[in-house]
Structure formats: structure tokens, C-alpha cells
N, C-alpha and C positions, 0 to 999 in steps of 0.2 A: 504493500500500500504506500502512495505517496503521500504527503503531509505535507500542506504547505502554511509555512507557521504566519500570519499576518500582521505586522504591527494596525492595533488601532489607534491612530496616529492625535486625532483628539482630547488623546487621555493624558497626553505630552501637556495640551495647551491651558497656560494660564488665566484664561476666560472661560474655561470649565471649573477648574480648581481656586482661584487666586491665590494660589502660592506659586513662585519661585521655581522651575524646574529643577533647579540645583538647592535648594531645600528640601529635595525629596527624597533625602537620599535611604530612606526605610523603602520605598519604594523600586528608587534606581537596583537596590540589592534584591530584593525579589525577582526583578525582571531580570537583571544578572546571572539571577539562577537558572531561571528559565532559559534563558540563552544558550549560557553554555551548553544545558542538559542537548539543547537541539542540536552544536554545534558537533558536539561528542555523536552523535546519532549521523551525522552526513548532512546536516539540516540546518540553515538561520533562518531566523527574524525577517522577514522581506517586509520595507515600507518603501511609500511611492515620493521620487521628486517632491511633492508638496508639501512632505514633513520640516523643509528647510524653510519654508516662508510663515512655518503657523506660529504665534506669537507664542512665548515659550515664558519669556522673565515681563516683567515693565517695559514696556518701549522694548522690547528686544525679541526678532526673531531667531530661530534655531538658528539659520546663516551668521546672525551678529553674533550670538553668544559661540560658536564654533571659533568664530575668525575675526572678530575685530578685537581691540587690543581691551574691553574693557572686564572688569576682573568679574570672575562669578560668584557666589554669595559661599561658598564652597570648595574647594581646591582640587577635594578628595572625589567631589559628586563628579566632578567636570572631570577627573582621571576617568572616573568609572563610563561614563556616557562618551567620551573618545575612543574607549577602549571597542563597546557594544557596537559603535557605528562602524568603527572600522575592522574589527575583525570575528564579533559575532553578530555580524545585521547586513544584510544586501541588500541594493537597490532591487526593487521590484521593474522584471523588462517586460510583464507579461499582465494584461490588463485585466485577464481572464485566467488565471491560473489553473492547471487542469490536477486534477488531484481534488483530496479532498482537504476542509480548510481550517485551520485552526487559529481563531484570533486571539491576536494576546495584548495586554495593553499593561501602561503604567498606573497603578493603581485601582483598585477595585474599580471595574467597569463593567456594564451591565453586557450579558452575551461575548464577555471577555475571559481570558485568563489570567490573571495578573500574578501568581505565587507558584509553587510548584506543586501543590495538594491540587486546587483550580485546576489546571494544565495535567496534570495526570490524570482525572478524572474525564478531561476532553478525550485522551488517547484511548482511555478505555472503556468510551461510550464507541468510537470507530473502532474498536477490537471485536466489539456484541454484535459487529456488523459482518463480521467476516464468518462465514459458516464452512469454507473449505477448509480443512486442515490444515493444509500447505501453509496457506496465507496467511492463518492466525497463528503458529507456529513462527512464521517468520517476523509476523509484526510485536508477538505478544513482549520479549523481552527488552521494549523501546516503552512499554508501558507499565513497569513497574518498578518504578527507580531505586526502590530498596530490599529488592533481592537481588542474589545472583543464583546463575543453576546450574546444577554439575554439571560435567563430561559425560555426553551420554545421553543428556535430558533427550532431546532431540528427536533419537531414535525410538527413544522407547515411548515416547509422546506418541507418535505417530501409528504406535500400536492401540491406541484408545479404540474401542467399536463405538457404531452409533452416534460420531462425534458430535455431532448437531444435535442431538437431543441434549447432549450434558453440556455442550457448550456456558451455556448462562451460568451454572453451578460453578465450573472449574472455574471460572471470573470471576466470582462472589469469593469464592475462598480464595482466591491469589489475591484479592483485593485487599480482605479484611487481614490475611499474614502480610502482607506487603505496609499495611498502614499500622498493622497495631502489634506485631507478635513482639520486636522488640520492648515496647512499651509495657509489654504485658512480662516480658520476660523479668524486664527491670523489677518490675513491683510484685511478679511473686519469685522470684529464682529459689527465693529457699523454699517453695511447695510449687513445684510447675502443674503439681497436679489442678488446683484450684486454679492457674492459666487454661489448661486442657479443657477444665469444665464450663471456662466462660466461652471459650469459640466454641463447646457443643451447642451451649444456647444458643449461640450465635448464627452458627453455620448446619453441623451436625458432626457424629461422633469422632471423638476428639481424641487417642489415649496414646500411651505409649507402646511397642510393640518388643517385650525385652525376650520373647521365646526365640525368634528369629532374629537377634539382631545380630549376629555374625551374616548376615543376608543384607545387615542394610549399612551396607559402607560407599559414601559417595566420596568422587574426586573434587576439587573442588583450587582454581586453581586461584592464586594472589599475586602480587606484584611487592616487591621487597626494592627502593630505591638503597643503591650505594656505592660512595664514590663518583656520583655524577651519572651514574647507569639504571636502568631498571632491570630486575633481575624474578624473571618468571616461575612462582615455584606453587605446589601443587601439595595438599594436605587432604589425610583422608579423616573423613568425617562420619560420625553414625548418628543417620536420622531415622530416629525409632518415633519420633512424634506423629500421627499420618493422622488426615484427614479422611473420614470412611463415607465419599461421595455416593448417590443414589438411596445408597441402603446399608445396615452394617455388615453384611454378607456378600456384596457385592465386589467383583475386581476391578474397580476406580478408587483411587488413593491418590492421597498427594502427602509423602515424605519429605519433612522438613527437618531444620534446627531453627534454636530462635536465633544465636549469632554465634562465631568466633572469634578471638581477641585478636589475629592473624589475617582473617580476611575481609579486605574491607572495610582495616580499624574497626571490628565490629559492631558494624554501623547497619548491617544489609541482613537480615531474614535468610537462612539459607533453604533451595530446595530443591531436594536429591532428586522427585521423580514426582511429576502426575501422569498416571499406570497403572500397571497390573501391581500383584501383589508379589515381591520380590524371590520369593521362595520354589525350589525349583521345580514345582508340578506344571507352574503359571509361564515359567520360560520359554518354553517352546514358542 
């Protein structure tokens, strides 16, 4: 799926707001995030030629405040908004862009995205759209910015039956570990059990799996920076936590962890596999 990310370029201007656009800068860093996140994806920010004439400060259009010699209210705003124009944000050359379209704007804006929670929710309202396997396989991990998925996901993903009917489910629950398992991780680690019980209410059954868990070892690969290099290294993990999609007899599962200290900075949900059940009658 193509994604084309749109600035809404009114949300810049100081006759919607009257503030300052270099006062904004709780703002500038939101949409920062958002930027990058697309840039990291193959993807910027596209706004049109006429973001440069729309009045932006007092008396000042974006062209003045870029380039005339007068100071910003801000030092730090005006690094960050140089940075955004020039190398996560392109001129828009297509008046009609073909894809489908994602707007994003500075500051809460109605039918906008303006944060990274906003914007990940755009991507994975165009994910519920995709009903071949292929495609949603390919799009889905541009739409959850805080997991990562083993080595492997991939393959065995694409052993799910019936894809389209579970589709909505497997999205509900990548959703809800994607925004919350950390959080949930945090506030109960000393009893994960009573975590597991709140995504049953939540989702459906929730537990850990410790009969099999020589069965559930995922790869899982991290990035280690040093001496000015990144250096690619791979840890294995046991995701005994699974979600029991459909039914609790069923072979749909999604094996996770809530994080590791190693990957990630432990910042990302990990998970191992949405599939069969890992043990080996279900292999074949």
C-alpha cells in the first residue's frame, strides 16, 4: 500500500492559532515524531508551494521567517522546523496524489494527525482495509511502532486459514499489545499474571504457556552502536504469553513478550508469532 502523508498546511498558520509558529514548539516535536517515523518507512511529509506564503508569526510569512534576517521567538523551534523542511518534508509535485492519504498537521487538527498515537491509528484504520494476506502482511509492521517481530514472523503468518474472517481480531490485539503491554508490564511485573487477566477482559484469553515453552523461542534481532559502527546482533527470547484468538481451542495465537532490556532499549512489545500453535503436531 502506498501512503501519502499530507501536511495540513493551515495548522502552521497564525490566524488559526495566534500564536507564534516558533512558540510551538510542544507541537513542532510531535510532528517531528511523526516525521521521522515516515521518513524511517521510505515516506515524508509532502506540503504544496503555498505553505511558504501563509502567514506563520506577526507580519511574517513562512518565506520571511525561513530567510530574512529577522530572529525567531525561538532558536531551538526554528533548528527543529529547518531540519523537517529540509530533510523530512517534500514538496508536493502531484496535485492529485495516487495512493491513499494520510493528513497530518501541527497541532490538534480536526481530520488530522498531529502526534504519533493520532497517526498510528490513521495507519491502522488503512490496515482493516487490506483483506489479502500479502498486503497486510506487508503493510502491517509500518503500523505499529512499538513492537518488533521475530525472524520468521513472516512465514508462518502467512500460514493463518480463513484470513479475512480473523483479520479485525489479529488488529484488535496487535493494537491493544502494541499500545499498552508495556505499560501494563510496568505496573504489574511482579504479578504478570493480573496483566494477562486484564487483556482477557480486554481482548480474550490471555495466559502463559510454561508446558511447551522449550517450543516457544523466538529470534529477535537488535542493533548495538560502537565505536562509531552499528553492530547487528540477535537474542533469543521465550514468548510463553499468547493470545488464544477465535476460541480457546483454536490454532490462532499471537506469542509475545512485554519487552527486553537489549532490544529496543526496551521500549517495543515483542512478538514471536501470530499462528498456529508452536508444538510439533501443528508444524506440518
Amino acid at each position: 500500500m502506498r501512503v501519502n502523508n499530507i501536511l495540513k498546511e493551515e495548522s502552521l498558520g497564525y490566524d488559526i492559532t495566534g500564536i507564534g509558529l516558533t512558540e510551538r514548539i510542544h507541537d513542532i516535536k510531535a510532528l517531528d515524531e511523526v516525521s521521522d517515523f515516515c521518513k524511517k518507512q521510505g515516506e515524508k511529509i509532502e506540503y504544496s508551494i503555498a505553505m511558504y506564503e501563509m502567514q506563520v508569526e506577526p507580519n511574517l510569512t513562512m518565506m520571511d521567517l525561513l530567510y530574512s534576517e529577522r530572529m525567531a521567538t525561538s532558536a531551538d523551534a526554528m533548528a527543529m522546523l529547518m531540519e523537517l523542511i529540509d530533510k523530512k518534508w517534500k514538496l508536493q509535485v502531484q496535485e492529485e496524489p495516487q495512493g491513499e492519504i494520510i493528513r497530518c498537521s501541527l497541532g490538534k487538527s480536526n481530520n488530522a494527525a498531529h502526534n504519533m498515537t493520532e497517526y498510528m491509528a490513521e495507519r491502522q484504520k488503512l490496515l482493516r482495509t487490506l483483506t489479502k494476506q500479502e498486503e497486510y502482511l506487508e503493510f502491517m509492521k509500518s503500523c505499529f511502532s512499538n513492537s518488533v517481530f521475530a525472524e520468521g514472523f513472516d512465514e508462518e503468518f502467512m500460514h493463518i486459514k480463513d484470513f479475512k474472517q480473523h483479520m479485525d481480531e489479529i488488529t484488535d490485539c496487535l493494537q491493544v499489545l502494541d499500545s499498552e503491554a508495556i505499560t501494563l508490564y510496568e505496573e504489574y511485573k511482579n504479578n504478570l499474571q493480573q496483566a494477562m487477566n486484564i487483556l482477557t477482559k480486554k481482548l480474550c484469553t490471555c495466559g502463559p504457556d510454561p508446558k511447551h515453552e522449550k517450543d516457544l523461542h523466538f529470534i529477535f534481532q537488535y542493533e548495538v552502536a560502537e565505536n562509531g559502527e552499528v553492530d547487528i546482533r540477535k537474542k533469543d527470547i521465550i514468548c510463553s504469553p499468547h493470545l488464544k484468538l477465535i476460541r480457546d481451542d483454536s490454532d490462532l495465537r499471537i506469542y509475545f513478550y512485554w519487552k527486553d532490556a537489549d532490544i529496543c532499549e526496551g521500549k517495543k512489545v515483542l512478538i514471536g508469532r501470530v499462528g498456529r500453535h508452536t508444538w510439533s503436531k501443528y508444524k506440518k
